[in-house]
VEXKOLLO-733834 format. One record per residue: residue in three letters; x, y, z of N, C-alpha, C in turn. Coordinates in steps of 0.001 Angstrom, whole numbers. Each point is the difference from the previous one (the first is absolute). Layout:
BEGIN
<site><r>Ala</r><n_c1>X</n_c1><n_c2>Y</n_c2><n_c3>Z</n_c3><ca_c1>X</ca_c1><ca_c2>Y</ca_c2><ca_c3>Z</ca_c3><c_c1>X</c_c1><c_c2>Y</c_c2><c_c3>Z</c_c3></site>
...
***
This chain:
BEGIN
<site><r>Unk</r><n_c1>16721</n_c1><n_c2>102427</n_c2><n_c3>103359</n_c3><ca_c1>-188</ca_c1><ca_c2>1376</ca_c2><ca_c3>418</ca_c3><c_c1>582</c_c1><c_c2>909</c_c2><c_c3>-1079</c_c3></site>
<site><r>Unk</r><n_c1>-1028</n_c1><n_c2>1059</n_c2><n_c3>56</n_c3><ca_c1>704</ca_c1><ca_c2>912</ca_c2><ca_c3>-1342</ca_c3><c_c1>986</c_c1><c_c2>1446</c_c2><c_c3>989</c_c3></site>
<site><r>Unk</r><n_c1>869</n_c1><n_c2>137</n_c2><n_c3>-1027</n_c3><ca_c1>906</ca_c1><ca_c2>1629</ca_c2><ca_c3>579</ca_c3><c_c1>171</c_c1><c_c2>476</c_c2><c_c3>-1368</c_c3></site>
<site><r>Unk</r><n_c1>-33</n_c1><n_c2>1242</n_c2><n_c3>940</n_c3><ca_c1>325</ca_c1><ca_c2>1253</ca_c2><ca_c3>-853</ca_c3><c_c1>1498</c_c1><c_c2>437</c_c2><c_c3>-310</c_c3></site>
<site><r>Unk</r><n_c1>966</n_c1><n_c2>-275</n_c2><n_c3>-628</n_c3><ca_c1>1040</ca_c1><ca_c2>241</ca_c2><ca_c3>-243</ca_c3><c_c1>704</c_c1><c_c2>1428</c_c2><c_c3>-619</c_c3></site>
<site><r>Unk</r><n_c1>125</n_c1><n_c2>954</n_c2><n_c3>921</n_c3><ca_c1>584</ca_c1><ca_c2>950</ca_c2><ca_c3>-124</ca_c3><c_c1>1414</c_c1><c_c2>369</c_c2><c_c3>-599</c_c3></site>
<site><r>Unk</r><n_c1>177</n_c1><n_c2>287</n_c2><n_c3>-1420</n_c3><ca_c1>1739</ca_c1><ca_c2>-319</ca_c2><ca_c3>-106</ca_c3><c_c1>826</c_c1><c_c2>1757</c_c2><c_c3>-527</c_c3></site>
<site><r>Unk</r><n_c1>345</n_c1><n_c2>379</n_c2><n_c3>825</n_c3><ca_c1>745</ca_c1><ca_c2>1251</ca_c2><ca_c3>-530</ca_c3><c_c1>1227</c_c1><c_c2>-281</c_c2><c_c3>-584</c_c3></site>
<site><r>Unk</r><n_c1>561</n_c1><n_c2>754</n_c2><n_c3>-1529</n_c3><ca_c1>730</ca_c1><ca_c2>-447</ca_c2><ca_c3>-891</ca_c3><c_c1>1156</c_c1><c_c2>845</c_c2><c_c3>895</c_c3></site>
<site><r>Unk</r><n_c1>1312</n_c1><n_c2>-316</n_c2><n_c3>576</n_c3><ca_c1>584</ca_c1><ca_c2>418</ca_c2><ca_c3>17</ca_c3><c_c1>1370</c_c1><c_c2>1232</c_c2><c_c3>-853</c_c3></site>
<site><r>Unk</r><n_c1>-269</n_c1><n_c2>-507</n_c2><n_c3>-1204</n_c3><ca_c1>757</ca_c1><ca_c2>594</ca_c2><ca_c3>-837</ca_c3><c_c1>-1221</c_c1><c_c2>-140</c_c2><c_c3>-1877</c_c3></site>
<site><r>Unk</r><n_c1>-1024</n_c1><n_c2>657</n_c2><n_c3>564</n_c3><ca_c1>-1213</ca_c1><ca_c2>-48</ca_c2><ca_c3>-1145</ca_c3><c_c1>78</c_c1><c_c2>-1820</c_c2><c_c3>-660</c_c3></site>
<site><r>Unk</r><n_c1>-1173</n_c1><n_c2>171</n_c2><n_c3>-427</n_c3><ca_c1>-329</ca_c1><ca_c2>-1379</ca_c2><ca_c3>-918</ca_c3><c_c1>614</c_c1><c_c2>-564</c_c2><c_c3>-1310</c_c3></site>
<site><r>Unk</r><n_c1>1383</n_c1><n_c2>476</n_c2><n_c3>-337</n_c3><ca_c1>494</ca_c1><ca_c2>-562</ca_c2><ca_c3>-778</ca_c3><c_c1>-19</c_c1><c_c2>-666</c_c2><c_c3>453</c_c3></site>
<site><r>Unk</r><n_c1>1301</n_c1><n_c2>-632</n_c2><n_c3>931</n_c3><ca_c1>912</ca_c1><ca_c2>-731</ca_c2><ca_c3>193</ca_c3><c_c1>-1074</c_c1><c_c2>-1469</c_c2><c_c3>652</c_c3></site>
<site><r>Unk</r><n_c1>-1254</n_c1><n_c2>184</n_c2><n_c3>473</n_c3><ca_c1>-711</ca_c1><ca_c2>-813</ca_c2><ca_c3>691</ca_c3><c_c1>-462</c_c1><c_c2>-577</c_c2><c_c3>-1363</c_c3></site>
<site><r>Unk</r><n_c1>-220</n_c1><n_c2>611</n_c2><n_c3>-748</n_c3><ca_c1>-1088</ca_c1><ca_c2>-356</ca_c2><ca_c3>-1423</ca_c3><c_c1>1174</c_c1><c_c2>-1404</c_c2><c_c3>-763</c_c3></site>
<site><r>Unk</r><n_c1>1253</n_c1><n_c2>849</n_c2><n_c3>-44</n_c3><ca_c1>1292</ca_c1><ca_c2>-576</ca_c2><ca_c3>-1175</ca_c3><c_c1>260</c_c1><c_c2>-1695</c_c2><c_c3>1415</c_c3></site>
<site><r>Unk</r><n_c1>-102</n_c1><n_c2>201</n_c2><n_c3>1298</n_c3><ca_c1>78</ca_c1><ca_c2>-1624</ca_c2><ca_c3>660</ca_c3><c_c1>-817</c_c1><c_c2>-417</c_c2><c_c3>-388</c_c3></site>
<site><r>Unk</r><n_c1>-1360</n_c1><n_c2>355</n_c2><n_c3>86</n_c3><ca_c1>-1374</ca_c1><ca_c2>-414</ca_c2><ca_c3>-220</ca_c3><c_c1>-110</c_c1><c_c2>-930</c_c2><c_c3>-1700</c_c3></site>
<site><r>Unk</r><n_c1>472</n_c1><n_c2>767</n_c2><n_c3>-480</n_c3><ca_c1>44</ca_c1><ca_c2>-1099</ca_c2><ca_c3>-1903</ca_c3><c_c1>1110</c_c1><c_c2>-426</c_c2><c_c3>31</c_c3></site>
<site><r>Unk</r><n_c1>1341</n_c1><n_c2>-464</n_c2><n_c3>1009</n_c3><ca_c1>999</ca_c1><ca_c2>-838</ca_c2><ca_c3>-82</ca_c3><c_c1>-477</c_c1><c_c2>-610</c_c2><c_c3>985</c_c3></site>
<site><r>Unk</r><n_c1>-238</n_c1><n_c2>-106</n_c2><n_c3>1200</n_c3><ca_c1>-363</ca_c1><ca_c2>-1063</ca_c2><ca_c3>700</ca_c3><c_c1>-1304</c_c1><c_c2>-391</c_c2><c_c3>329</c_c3></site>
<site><r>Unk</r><n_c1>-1099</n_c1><n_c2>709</n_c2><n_c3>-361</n_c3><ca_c1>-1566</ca_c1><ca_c2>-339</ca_c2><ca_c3>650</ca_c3><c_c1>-309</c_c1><c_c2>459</c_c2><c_c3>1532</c_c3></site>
<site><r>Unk</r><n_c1>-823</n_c1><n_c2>-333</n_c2><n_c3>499</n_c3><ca_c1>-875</ca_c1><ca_c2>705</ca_c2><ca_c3>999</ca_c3><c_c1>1299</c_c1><c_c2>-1179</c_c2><c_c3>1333</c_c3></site>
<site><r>Unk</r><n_c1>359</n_c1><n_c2>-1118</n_c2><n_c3>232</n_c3><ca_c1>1005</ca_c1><ca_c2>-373</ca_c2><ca_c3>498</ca_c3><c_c1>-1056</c_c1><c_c2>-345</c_c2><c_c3>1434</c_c3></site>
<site><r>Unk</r><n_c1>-1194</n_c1><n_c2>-704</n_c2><n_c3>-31</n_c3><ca_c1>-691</ca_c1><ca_c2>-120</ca_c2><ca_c3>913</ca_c3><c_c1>245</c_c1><c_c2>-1425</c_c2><c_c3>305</c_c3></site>
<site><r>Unk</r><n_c1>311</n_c1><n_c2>-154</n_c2><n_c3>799</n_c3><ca_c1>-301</ca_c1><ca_c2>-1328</ca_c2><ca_c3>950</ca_c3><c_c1>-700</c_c1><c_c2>-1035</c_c2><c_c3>-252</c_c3></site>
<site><r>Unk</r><n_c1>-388</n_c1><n_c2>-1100</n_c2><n_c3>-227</n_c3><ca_c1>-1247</ca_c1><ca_c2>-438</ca_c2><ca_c3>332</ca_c3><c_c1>-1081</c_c1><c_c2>-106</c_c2><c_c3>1052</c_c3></site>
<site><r>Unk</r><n_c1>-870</n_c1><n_c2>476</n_c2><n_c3>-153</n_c3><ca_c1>-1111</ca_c1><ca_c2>513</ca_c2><ca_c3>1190</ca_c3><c_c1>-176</c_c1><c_c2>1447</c_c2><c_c3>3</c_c3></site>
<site><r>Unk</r><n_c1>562</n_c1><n_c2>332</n_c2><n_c3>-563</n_c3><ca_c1>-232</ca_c1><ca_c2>1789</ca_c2><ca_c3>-188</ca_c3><c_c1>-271</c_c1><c_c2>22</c_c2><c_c3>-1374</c_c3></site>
<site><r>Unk</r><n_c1>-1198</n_c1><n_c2>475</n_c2><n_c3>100</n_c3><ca_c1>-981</ca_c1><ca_c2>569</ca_c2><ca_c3>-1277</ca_c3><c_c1>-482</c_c1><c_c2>1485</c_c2><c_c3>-170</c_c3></site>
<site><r>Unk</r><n_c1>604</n_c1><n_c2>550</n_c2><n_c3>-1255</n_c3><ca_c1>-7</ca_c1><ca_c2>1345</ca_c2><ca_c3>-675</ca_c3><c_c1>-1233</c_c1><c_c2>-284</c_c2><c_c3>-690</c_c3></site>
<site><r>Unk</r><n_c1>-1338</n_c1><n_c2>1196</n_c2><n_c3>504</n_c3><ca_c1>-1236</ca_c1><ca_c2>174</ca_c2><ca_c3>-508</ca_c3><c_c1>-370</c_c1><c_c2>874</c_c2><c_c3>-1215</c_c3></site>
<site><r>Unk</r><n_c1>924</n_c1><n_c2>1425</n_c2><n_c3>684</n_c3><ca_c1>-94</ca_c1><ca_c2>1505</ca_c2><ca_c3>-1102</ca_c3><c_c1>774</c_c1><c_c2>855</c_c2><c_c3>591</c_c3></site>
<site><r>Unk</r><n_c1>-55</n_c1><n_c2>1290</n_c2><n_c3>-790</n_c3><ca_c1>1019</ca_c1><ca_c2>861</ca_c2><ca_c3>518</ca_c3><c_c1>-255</c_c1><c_c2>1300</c_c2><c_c3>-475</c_c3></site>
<site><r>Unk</r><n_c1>335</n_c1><n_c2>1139</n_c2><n_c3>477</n_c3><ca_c1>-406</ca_c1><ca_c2>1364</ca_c2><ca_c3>-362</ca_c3><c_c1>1363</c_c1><c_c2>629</c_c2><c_c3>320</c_c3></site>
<site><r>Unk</r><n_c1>-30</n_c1><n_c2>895</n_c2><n_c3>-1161</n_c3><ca_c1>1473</ca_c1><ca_c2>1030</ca_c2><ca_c3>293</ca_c3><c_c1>-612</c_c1><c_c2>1132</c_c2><c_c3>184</c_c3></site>
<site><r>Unk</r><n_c1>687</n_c1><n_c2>716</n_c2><n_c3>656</n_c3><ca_c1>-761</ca_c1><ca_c2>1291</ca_c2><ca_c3>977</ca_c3><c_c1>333</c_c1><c_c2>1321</c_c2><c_c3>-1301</c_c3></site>
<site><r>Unk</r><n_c1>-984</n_c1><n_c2>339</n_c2><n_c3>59</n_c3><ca_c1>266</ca_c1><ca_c2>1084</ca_c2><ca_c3>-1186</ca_c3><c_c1>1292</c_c1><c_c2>741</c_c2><c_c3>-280</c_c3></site>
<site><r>Unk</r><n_c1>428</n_c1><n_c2>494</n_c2><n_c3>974</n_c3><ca_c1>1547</ca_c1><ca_c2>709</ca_c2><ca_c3>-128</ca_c3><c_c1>1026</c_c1><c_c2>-1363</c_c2><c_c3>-315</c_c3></site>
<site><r>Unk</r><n_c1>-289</n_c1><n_c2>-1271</n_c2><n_c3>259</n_c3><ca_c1>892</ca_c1><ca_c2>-931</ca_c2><ca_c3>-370</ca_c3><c_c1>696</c_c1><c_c2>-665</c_c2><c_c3>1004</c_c3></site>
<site><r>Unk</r><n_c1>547</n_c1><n_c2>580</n_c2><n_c3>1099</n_c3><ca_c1>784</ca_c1><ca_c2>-43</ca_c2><ca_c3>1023</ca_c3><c_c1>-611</c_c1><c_c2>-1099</c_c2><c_c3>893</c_c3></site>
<site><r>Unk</r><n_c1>-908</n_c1><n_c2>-390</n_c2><n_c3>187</n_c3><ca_c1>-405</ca_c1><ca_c2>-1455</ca_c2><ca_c3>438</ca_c3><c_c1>-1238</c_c1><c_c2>-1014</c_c2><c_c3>-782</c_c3></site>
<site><r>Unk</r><n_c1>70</n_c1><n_c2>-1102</n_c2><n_c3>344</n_c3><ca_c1>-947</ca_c1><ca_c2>-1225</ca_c2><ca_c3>-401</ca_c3><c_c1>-323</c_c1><c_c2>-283</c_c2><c_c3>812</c_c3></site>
<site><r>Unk</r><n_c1>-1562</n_c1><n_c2>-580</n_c2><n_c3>129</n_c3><ca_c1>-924</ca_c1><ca_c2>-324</ca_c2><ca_c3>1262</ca_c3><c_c1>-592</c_c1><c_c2>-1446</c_c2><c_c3>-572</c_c3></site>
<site><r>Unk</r><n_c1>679</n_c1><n_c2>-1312</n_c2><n_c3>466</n_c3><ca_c1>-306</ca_c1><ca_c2>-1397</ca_c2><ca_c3>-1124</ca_c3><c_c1>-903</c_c1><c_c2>-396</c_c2><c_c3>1781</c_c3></site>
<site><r>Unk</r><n_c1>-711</n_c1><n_c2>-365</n_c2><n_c3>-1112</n_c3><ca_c1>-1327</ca_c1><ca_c2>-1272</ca_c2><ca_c3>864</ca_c3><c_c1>938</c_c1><c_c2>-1249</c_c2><c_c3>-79</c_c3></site>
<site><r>Unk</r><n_c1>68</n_c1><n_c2>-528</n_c2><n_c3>1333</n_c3><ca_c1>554</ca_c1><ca_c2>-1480</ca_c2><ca_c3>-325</ca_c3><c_c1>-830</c_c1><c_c2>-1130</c_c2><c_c3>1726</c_c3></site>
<site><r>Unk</r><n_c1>605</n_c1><n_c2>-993</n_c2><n_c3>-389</n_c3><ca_c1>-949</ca_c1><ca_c2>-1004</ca_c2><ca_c3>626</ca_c3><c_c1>1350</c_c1><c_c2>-1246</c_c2><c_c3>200</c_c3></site>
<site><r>Unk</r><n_c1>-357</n_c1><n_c2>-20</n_c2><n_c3>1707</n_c3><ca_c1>866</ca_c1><ca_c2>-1424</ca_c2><ca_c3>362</ca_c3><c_c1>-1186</c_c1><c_c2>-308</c_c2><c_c3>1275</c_c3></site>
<site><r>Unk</r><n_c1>652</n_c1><n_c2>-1262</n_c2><n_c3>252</n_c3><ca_c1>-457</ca_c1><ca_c2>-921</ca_c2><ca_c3>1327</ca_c3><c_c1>1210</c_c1><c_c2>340</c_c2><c_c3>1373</c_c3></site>
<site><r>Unk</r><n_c1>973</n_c1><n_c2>750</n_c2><n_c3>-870</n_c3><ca_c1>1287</ca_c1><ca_c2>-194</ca_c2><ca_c3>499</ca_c3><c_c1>1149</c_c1><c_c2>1053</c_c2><c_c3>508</c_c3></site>
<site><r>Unk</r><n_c1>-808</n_c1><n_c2>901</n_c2><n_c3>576</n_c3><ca_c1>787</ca_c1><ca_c2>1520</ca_c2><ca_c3>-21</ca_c3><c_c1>1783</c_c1><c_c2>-104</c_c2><c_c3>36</c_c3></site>
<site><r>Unk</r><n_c1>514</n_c1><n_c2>-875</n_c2><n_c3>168</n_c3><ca_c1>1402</ca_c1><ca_c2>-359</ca_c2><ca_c3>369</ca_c3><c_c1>543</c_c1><c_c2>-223</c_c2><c_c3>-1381</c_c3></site>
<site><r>Unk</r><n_c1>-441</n_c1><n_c2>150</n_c2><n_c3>-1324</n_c3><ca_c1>20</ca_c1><ca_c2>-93</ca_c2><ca_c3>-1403</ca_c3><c_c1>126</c_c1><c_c2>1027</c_c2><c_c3>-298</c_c3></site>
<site><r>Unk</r><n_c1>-326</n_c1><n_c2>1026</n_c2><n_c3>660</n_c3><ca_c1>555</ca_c1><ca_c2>1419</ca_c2><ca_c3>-624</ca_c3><c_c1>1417</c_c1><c_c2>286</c_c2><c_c3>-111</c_c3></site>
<site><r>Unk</r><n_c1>1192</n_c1><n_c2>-874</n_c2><n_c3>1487</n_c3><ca_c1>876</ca_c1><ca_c2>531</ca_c2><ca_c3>294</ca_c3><c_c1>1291</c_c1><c_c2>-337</c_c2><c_c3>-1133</c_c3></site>
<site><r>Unk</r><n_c1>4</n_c1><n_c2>-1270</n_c2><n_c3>-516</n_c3><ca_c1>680</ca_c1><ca_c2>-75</ca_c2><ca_c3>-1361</ca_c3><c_c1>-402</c_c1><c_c2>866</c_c2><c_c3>-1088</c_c3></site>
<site><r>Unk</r><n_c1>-1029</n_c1><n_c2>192</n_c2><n_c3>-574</n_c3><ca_c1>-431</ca_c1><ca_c2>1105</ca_c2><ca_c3>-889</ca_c3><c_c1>438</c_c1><c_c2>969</c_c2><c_c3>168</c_c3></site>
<site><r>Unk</r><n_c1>-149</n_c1><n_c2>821</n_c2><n_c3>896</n_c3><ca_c1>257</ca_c1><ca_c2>1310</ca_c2><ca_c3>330</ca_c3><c_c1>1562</c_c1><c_c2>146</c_c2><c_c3>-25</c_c3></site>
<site><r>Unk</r><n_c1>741</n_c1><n_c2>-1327</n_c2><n_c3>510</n_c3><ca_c1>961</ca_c1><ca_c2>234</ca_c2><ca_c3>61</ca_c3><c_c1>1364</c_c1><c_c2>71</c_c2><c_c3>-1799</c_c3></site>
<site><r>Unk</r><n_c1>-1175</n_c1><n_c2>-230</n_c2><n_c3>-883</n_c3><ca_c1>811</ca_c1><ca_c2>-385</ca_c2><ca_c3>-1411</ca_c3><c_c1>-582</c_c1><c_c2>1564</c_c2><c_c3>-290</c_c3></site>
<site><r>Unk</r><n_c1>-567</n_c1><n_c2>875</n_c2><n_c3>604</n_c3><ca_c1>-402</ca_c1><ca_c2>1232</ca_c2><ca_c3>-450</ca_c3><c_c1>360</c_c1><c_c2>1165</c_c2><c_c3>602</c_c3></site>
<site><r>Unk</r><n_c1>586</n_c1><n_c2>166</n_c2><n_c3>1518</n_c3><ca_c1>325</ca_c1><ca_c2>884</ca_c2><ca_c3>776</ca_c3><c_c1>969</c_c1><c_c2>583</c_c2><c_c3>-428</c_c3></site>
<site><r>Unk</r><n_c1>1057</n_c1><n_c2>-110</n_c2><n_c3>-998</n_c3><ca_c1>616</ca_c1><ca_c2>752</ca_c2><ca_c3>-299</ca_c3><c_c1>-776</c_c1><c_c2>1626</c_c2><c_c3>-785</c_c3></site>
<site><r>Unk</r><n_c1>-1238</n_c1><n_c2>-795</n_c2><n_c3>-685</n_c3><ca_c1>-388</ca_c1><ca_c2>1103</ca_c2><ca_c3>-892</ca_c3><c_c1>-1193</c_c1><c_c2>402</c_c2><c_c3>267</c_c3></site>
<site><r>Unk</r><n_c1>-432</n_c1><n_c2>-448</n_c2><n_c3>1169</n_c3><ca_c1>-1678</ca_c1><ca_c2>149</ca_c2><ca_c3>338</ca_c3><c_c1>-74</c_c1><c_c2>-171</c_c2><c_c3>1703</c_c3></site>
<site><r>Unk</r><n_c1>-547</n_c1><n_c2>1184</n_c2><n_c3>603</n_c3><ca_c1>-421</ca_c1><ca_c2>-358</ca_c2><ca_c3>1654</ca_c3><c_c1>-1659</c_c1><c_c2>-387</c_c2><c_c3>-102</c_c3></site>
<site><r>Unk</r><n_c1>180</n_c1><n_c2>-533</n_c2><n_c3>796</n_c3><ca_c1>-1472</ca_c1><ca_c2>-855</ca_c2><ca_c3>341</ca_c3><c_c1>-1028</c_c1><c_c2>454</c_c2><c_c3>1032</c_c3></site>
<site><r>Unk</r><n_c1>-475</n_c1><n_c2>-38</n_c2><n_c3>-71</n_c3><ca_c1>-1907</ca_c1><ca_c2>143</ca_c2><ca_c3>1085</ca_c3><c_c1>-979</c_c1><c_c2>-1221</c_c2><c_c3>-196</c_c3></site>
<site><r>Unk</r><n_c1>85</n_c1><n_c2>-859</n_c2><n_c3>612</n_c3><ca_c1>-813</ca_c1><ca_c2>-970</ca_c2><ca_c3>79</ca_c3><c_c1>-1423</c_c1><c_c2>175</c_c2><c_c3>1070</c_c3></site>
<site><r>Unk</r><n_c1>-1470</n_c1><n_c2>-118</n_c2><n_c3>-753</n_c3><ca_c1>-437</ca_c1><ca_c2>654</ca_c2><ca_c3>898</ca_c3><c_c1>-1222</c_c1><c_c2>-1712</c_c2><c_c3>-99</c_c3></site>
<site><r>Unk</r><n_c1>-598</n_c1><n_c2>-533</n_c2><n_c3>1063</n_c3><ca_c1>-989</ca_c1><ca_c2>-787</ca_c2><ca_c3>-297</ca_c3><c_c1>-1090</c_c1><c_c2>133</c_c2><c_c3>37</c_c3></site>
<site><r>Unk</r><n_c1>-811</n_c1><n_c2>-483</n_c2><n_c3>-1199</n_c3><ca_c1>-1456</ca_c1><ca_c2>716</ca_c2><ca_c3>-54</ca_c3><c_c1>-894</c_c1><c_c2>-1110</c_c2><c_c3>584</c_c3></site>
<site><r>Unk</r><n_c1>-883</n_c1><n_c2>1284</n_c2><n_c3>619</n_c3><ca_c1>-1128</ca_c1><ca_c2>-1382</ca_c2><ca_c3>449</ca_c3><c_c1>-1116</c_c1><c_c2>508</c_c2><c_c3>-1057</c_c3></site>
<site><r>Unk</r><n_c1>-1172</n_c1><n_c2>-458</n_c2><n_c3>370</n_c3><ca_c1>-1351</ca_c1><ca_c2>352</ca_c2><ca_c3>-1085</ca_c3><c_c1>-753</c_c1><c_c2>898</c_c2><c_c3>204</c_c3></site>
<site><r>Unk</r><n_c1>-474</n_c1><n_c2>772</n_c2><n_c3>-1327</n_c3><ca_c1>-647</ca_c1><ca_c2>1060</ca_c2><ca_c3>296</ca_c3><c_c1>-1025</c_c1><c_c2>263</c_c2><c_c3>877</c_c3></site>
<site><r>Unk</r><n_c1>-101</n_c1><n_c2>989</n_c2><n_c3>660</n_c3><ca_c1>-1446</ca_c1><ca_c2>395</ca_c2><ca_c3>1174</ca_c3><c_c1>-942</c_c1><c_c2>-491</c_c2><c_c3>-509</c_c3></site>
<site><r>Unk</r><n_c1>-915</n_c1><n_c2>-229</n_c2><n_c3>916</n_c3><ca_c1>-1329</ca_c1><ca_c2>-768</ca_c2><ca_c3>-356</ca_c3><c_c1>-799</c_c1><c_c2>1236</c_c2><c_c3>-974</c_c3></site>
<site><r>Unk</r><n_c1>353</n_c1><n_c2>1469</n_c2><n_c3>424</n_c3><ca_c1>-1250</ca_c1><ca_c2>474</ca_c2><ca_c3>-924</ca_c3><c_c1>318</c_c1><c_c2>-91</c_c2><c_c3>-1282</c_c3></site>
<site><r>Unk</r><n_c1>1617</n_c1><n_c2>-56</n_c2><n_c3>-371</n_c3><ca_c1>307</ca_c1><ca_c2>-1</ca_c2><ca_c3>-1255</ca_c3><c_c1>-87</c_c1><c_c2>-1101</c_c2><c_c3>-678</c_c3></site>
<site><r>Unk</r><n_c1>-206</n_c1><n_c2>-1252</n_c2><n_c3>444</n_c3><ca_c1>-34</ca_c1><ca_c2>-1097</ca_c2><ca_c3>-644</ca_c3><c_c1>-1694</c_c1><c_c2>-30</c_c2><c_c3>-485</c_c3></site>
<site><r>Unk</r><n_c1>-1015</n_c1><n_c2>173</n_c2><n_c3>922</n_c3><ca_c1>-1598</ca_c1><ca_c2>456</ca_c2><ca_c3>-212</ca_c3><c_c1>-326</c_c1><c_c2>999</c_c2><c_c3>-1211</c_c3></site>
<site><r>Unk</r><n_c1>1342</n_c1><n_c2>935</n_c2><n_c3>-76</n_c3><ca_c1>-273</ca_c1><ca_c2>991</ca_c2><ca_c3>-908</ca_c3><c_c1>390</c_c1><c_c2>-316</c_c2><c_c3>-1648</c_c3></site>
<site><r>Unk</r><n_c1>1198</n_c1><n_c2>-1003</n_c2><n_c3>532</n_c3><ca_c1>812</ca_c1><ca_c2>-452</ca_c2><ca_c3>-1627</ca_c3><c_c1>-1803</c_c1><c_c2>-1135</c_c2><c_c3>-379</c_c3></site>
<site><r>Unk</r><n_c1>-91</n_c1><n_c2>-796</n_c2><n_c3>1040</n_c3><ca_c1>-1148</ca_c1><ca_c2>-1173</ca_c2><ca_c3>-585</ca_c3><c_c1>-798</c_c1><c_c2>832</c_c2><c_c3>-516</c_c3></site>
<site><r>Unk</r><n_c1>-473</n_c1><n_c2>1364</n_c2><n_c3>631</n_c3><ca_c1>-1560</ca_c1><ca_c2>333</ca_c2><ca_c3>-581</ca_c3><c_c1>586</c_c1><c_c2>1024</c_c2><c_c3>-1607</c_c3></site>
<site><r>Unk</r><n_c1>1249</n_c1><n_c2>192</n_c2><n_c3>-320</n_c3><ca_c1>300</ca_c1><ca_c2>254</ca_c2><ca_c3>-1160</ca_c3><c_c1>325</c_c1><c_c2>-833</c_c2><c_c3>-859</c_c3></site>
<site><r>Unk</r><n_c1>-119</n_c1><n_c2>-1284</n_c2><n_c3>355</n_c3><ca_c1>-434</ca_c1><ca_c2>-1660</ca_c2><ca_c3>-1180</ca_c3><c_c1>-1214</c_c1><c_c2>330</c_c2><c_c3>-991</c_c3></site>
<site><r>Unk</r><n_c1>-893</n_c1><n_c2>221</n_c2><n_c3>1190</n_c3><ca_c1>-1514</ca_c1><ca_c2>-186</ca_c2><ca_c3>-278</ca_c3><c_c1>-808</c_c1><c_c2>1317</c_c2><c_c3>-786</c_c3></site>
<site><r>Unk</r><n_c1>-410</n_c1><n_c2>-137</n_c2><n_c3>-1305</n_c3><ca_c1>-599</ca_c1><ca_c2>931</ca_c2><ca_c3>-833</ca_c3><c_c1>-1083</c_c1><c_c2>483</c_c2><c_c3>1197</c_c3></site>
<site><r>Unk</r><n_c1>663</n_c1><n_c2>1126</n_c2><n_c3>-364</n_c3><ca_c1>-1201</ca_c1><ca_c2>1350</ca_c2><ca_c3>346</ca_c3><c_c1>-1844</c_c1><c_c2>-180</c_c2><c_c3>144</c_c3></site>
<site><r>Unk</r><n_c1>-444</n_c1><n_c2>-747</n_c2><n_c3>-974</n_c3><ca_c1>-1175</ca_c1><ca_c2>-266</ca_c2><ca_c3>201</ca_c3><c_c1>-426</c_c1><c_c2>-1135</c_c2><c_c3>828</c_c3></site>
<site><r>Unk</r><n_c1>1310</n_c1><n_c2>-1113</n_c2><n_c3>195</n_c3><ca_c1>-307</ca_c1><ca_c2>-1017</ca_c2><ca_c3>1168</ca_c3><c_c1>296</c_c1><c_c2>-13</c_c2><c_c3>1329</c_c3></site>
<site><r>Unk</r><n_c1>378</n_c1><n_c2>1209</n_c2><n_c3>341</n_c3><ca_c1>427</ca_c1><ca_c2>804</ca_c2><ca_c3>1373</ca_c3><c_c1>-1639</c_c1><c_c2>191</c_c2><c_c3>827</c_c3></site>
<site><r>Unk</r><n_c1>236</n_c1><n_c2>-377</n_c2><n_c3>1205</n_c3><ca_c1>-1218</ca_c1><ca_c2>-19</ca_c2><ca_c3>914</ca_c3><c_c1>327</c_c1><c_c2>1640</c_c2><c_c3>838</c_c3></site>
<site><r>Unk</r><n_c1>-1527</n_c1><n_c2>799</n_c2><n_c3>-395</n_c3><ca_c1>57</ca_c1><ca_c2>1153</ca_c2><ca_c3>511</ca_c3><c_c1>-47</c_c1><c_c2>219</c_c2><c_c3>1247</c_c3></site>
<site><r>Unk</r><n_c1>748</n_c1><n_c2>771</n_c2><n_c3>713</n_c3><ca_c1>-451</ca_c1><ca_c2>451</ca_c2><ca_c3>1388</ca_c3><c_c1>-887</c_c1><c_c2>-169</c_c2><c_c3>1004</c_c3></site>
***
């Protein structure tokens, strides 16, 4: 199952960045880091990640709570029209069946 990992920097992204290149991401095994986006002002990261195992978050989170609060949110799959809409933007324009 994939989640959306919500992380607000408690004291800005130094201090998360400077653990981050001394110790690494500090994940578990079974918890898998996909990607990640920093929110334009900086003040949070929104990482795609993937377990079998939601109970794998609670050590992680816990080597980070000093410098980061959490939002764990679980994603299910996109609406049916949007998944119809991503397929028919595969398919070149001229091999699209008209109306």
């Amino acid at each position: 199952m994939r989640f959306m990992v919500i992380e607000t920097f408690r004291e800005g992204p130094e201090p998360v960045y400077a653990r981050f290149h001394a110790q690494g991401r500090m994940l578990p095994a079974g918890l898998r880091y996909l990607d990640s986006w920093l929110a334009a002002d900086g003040t949070r990261c929104f990482q795609l990640m993937e377990t079998e195992d939601a109970t794998l978050f609670a050590p992680w989170m816990a080597a980070w709570e000093d410098l980061v609060a959490f939002e764990i949110v679980p994603l299910g799959d996109k609406p049916r029209g949007l998944r119809r809409e991503a397929a028919r933007a595969r398919v070149a324009p001229e091999q699209r069946r008209r109306p």
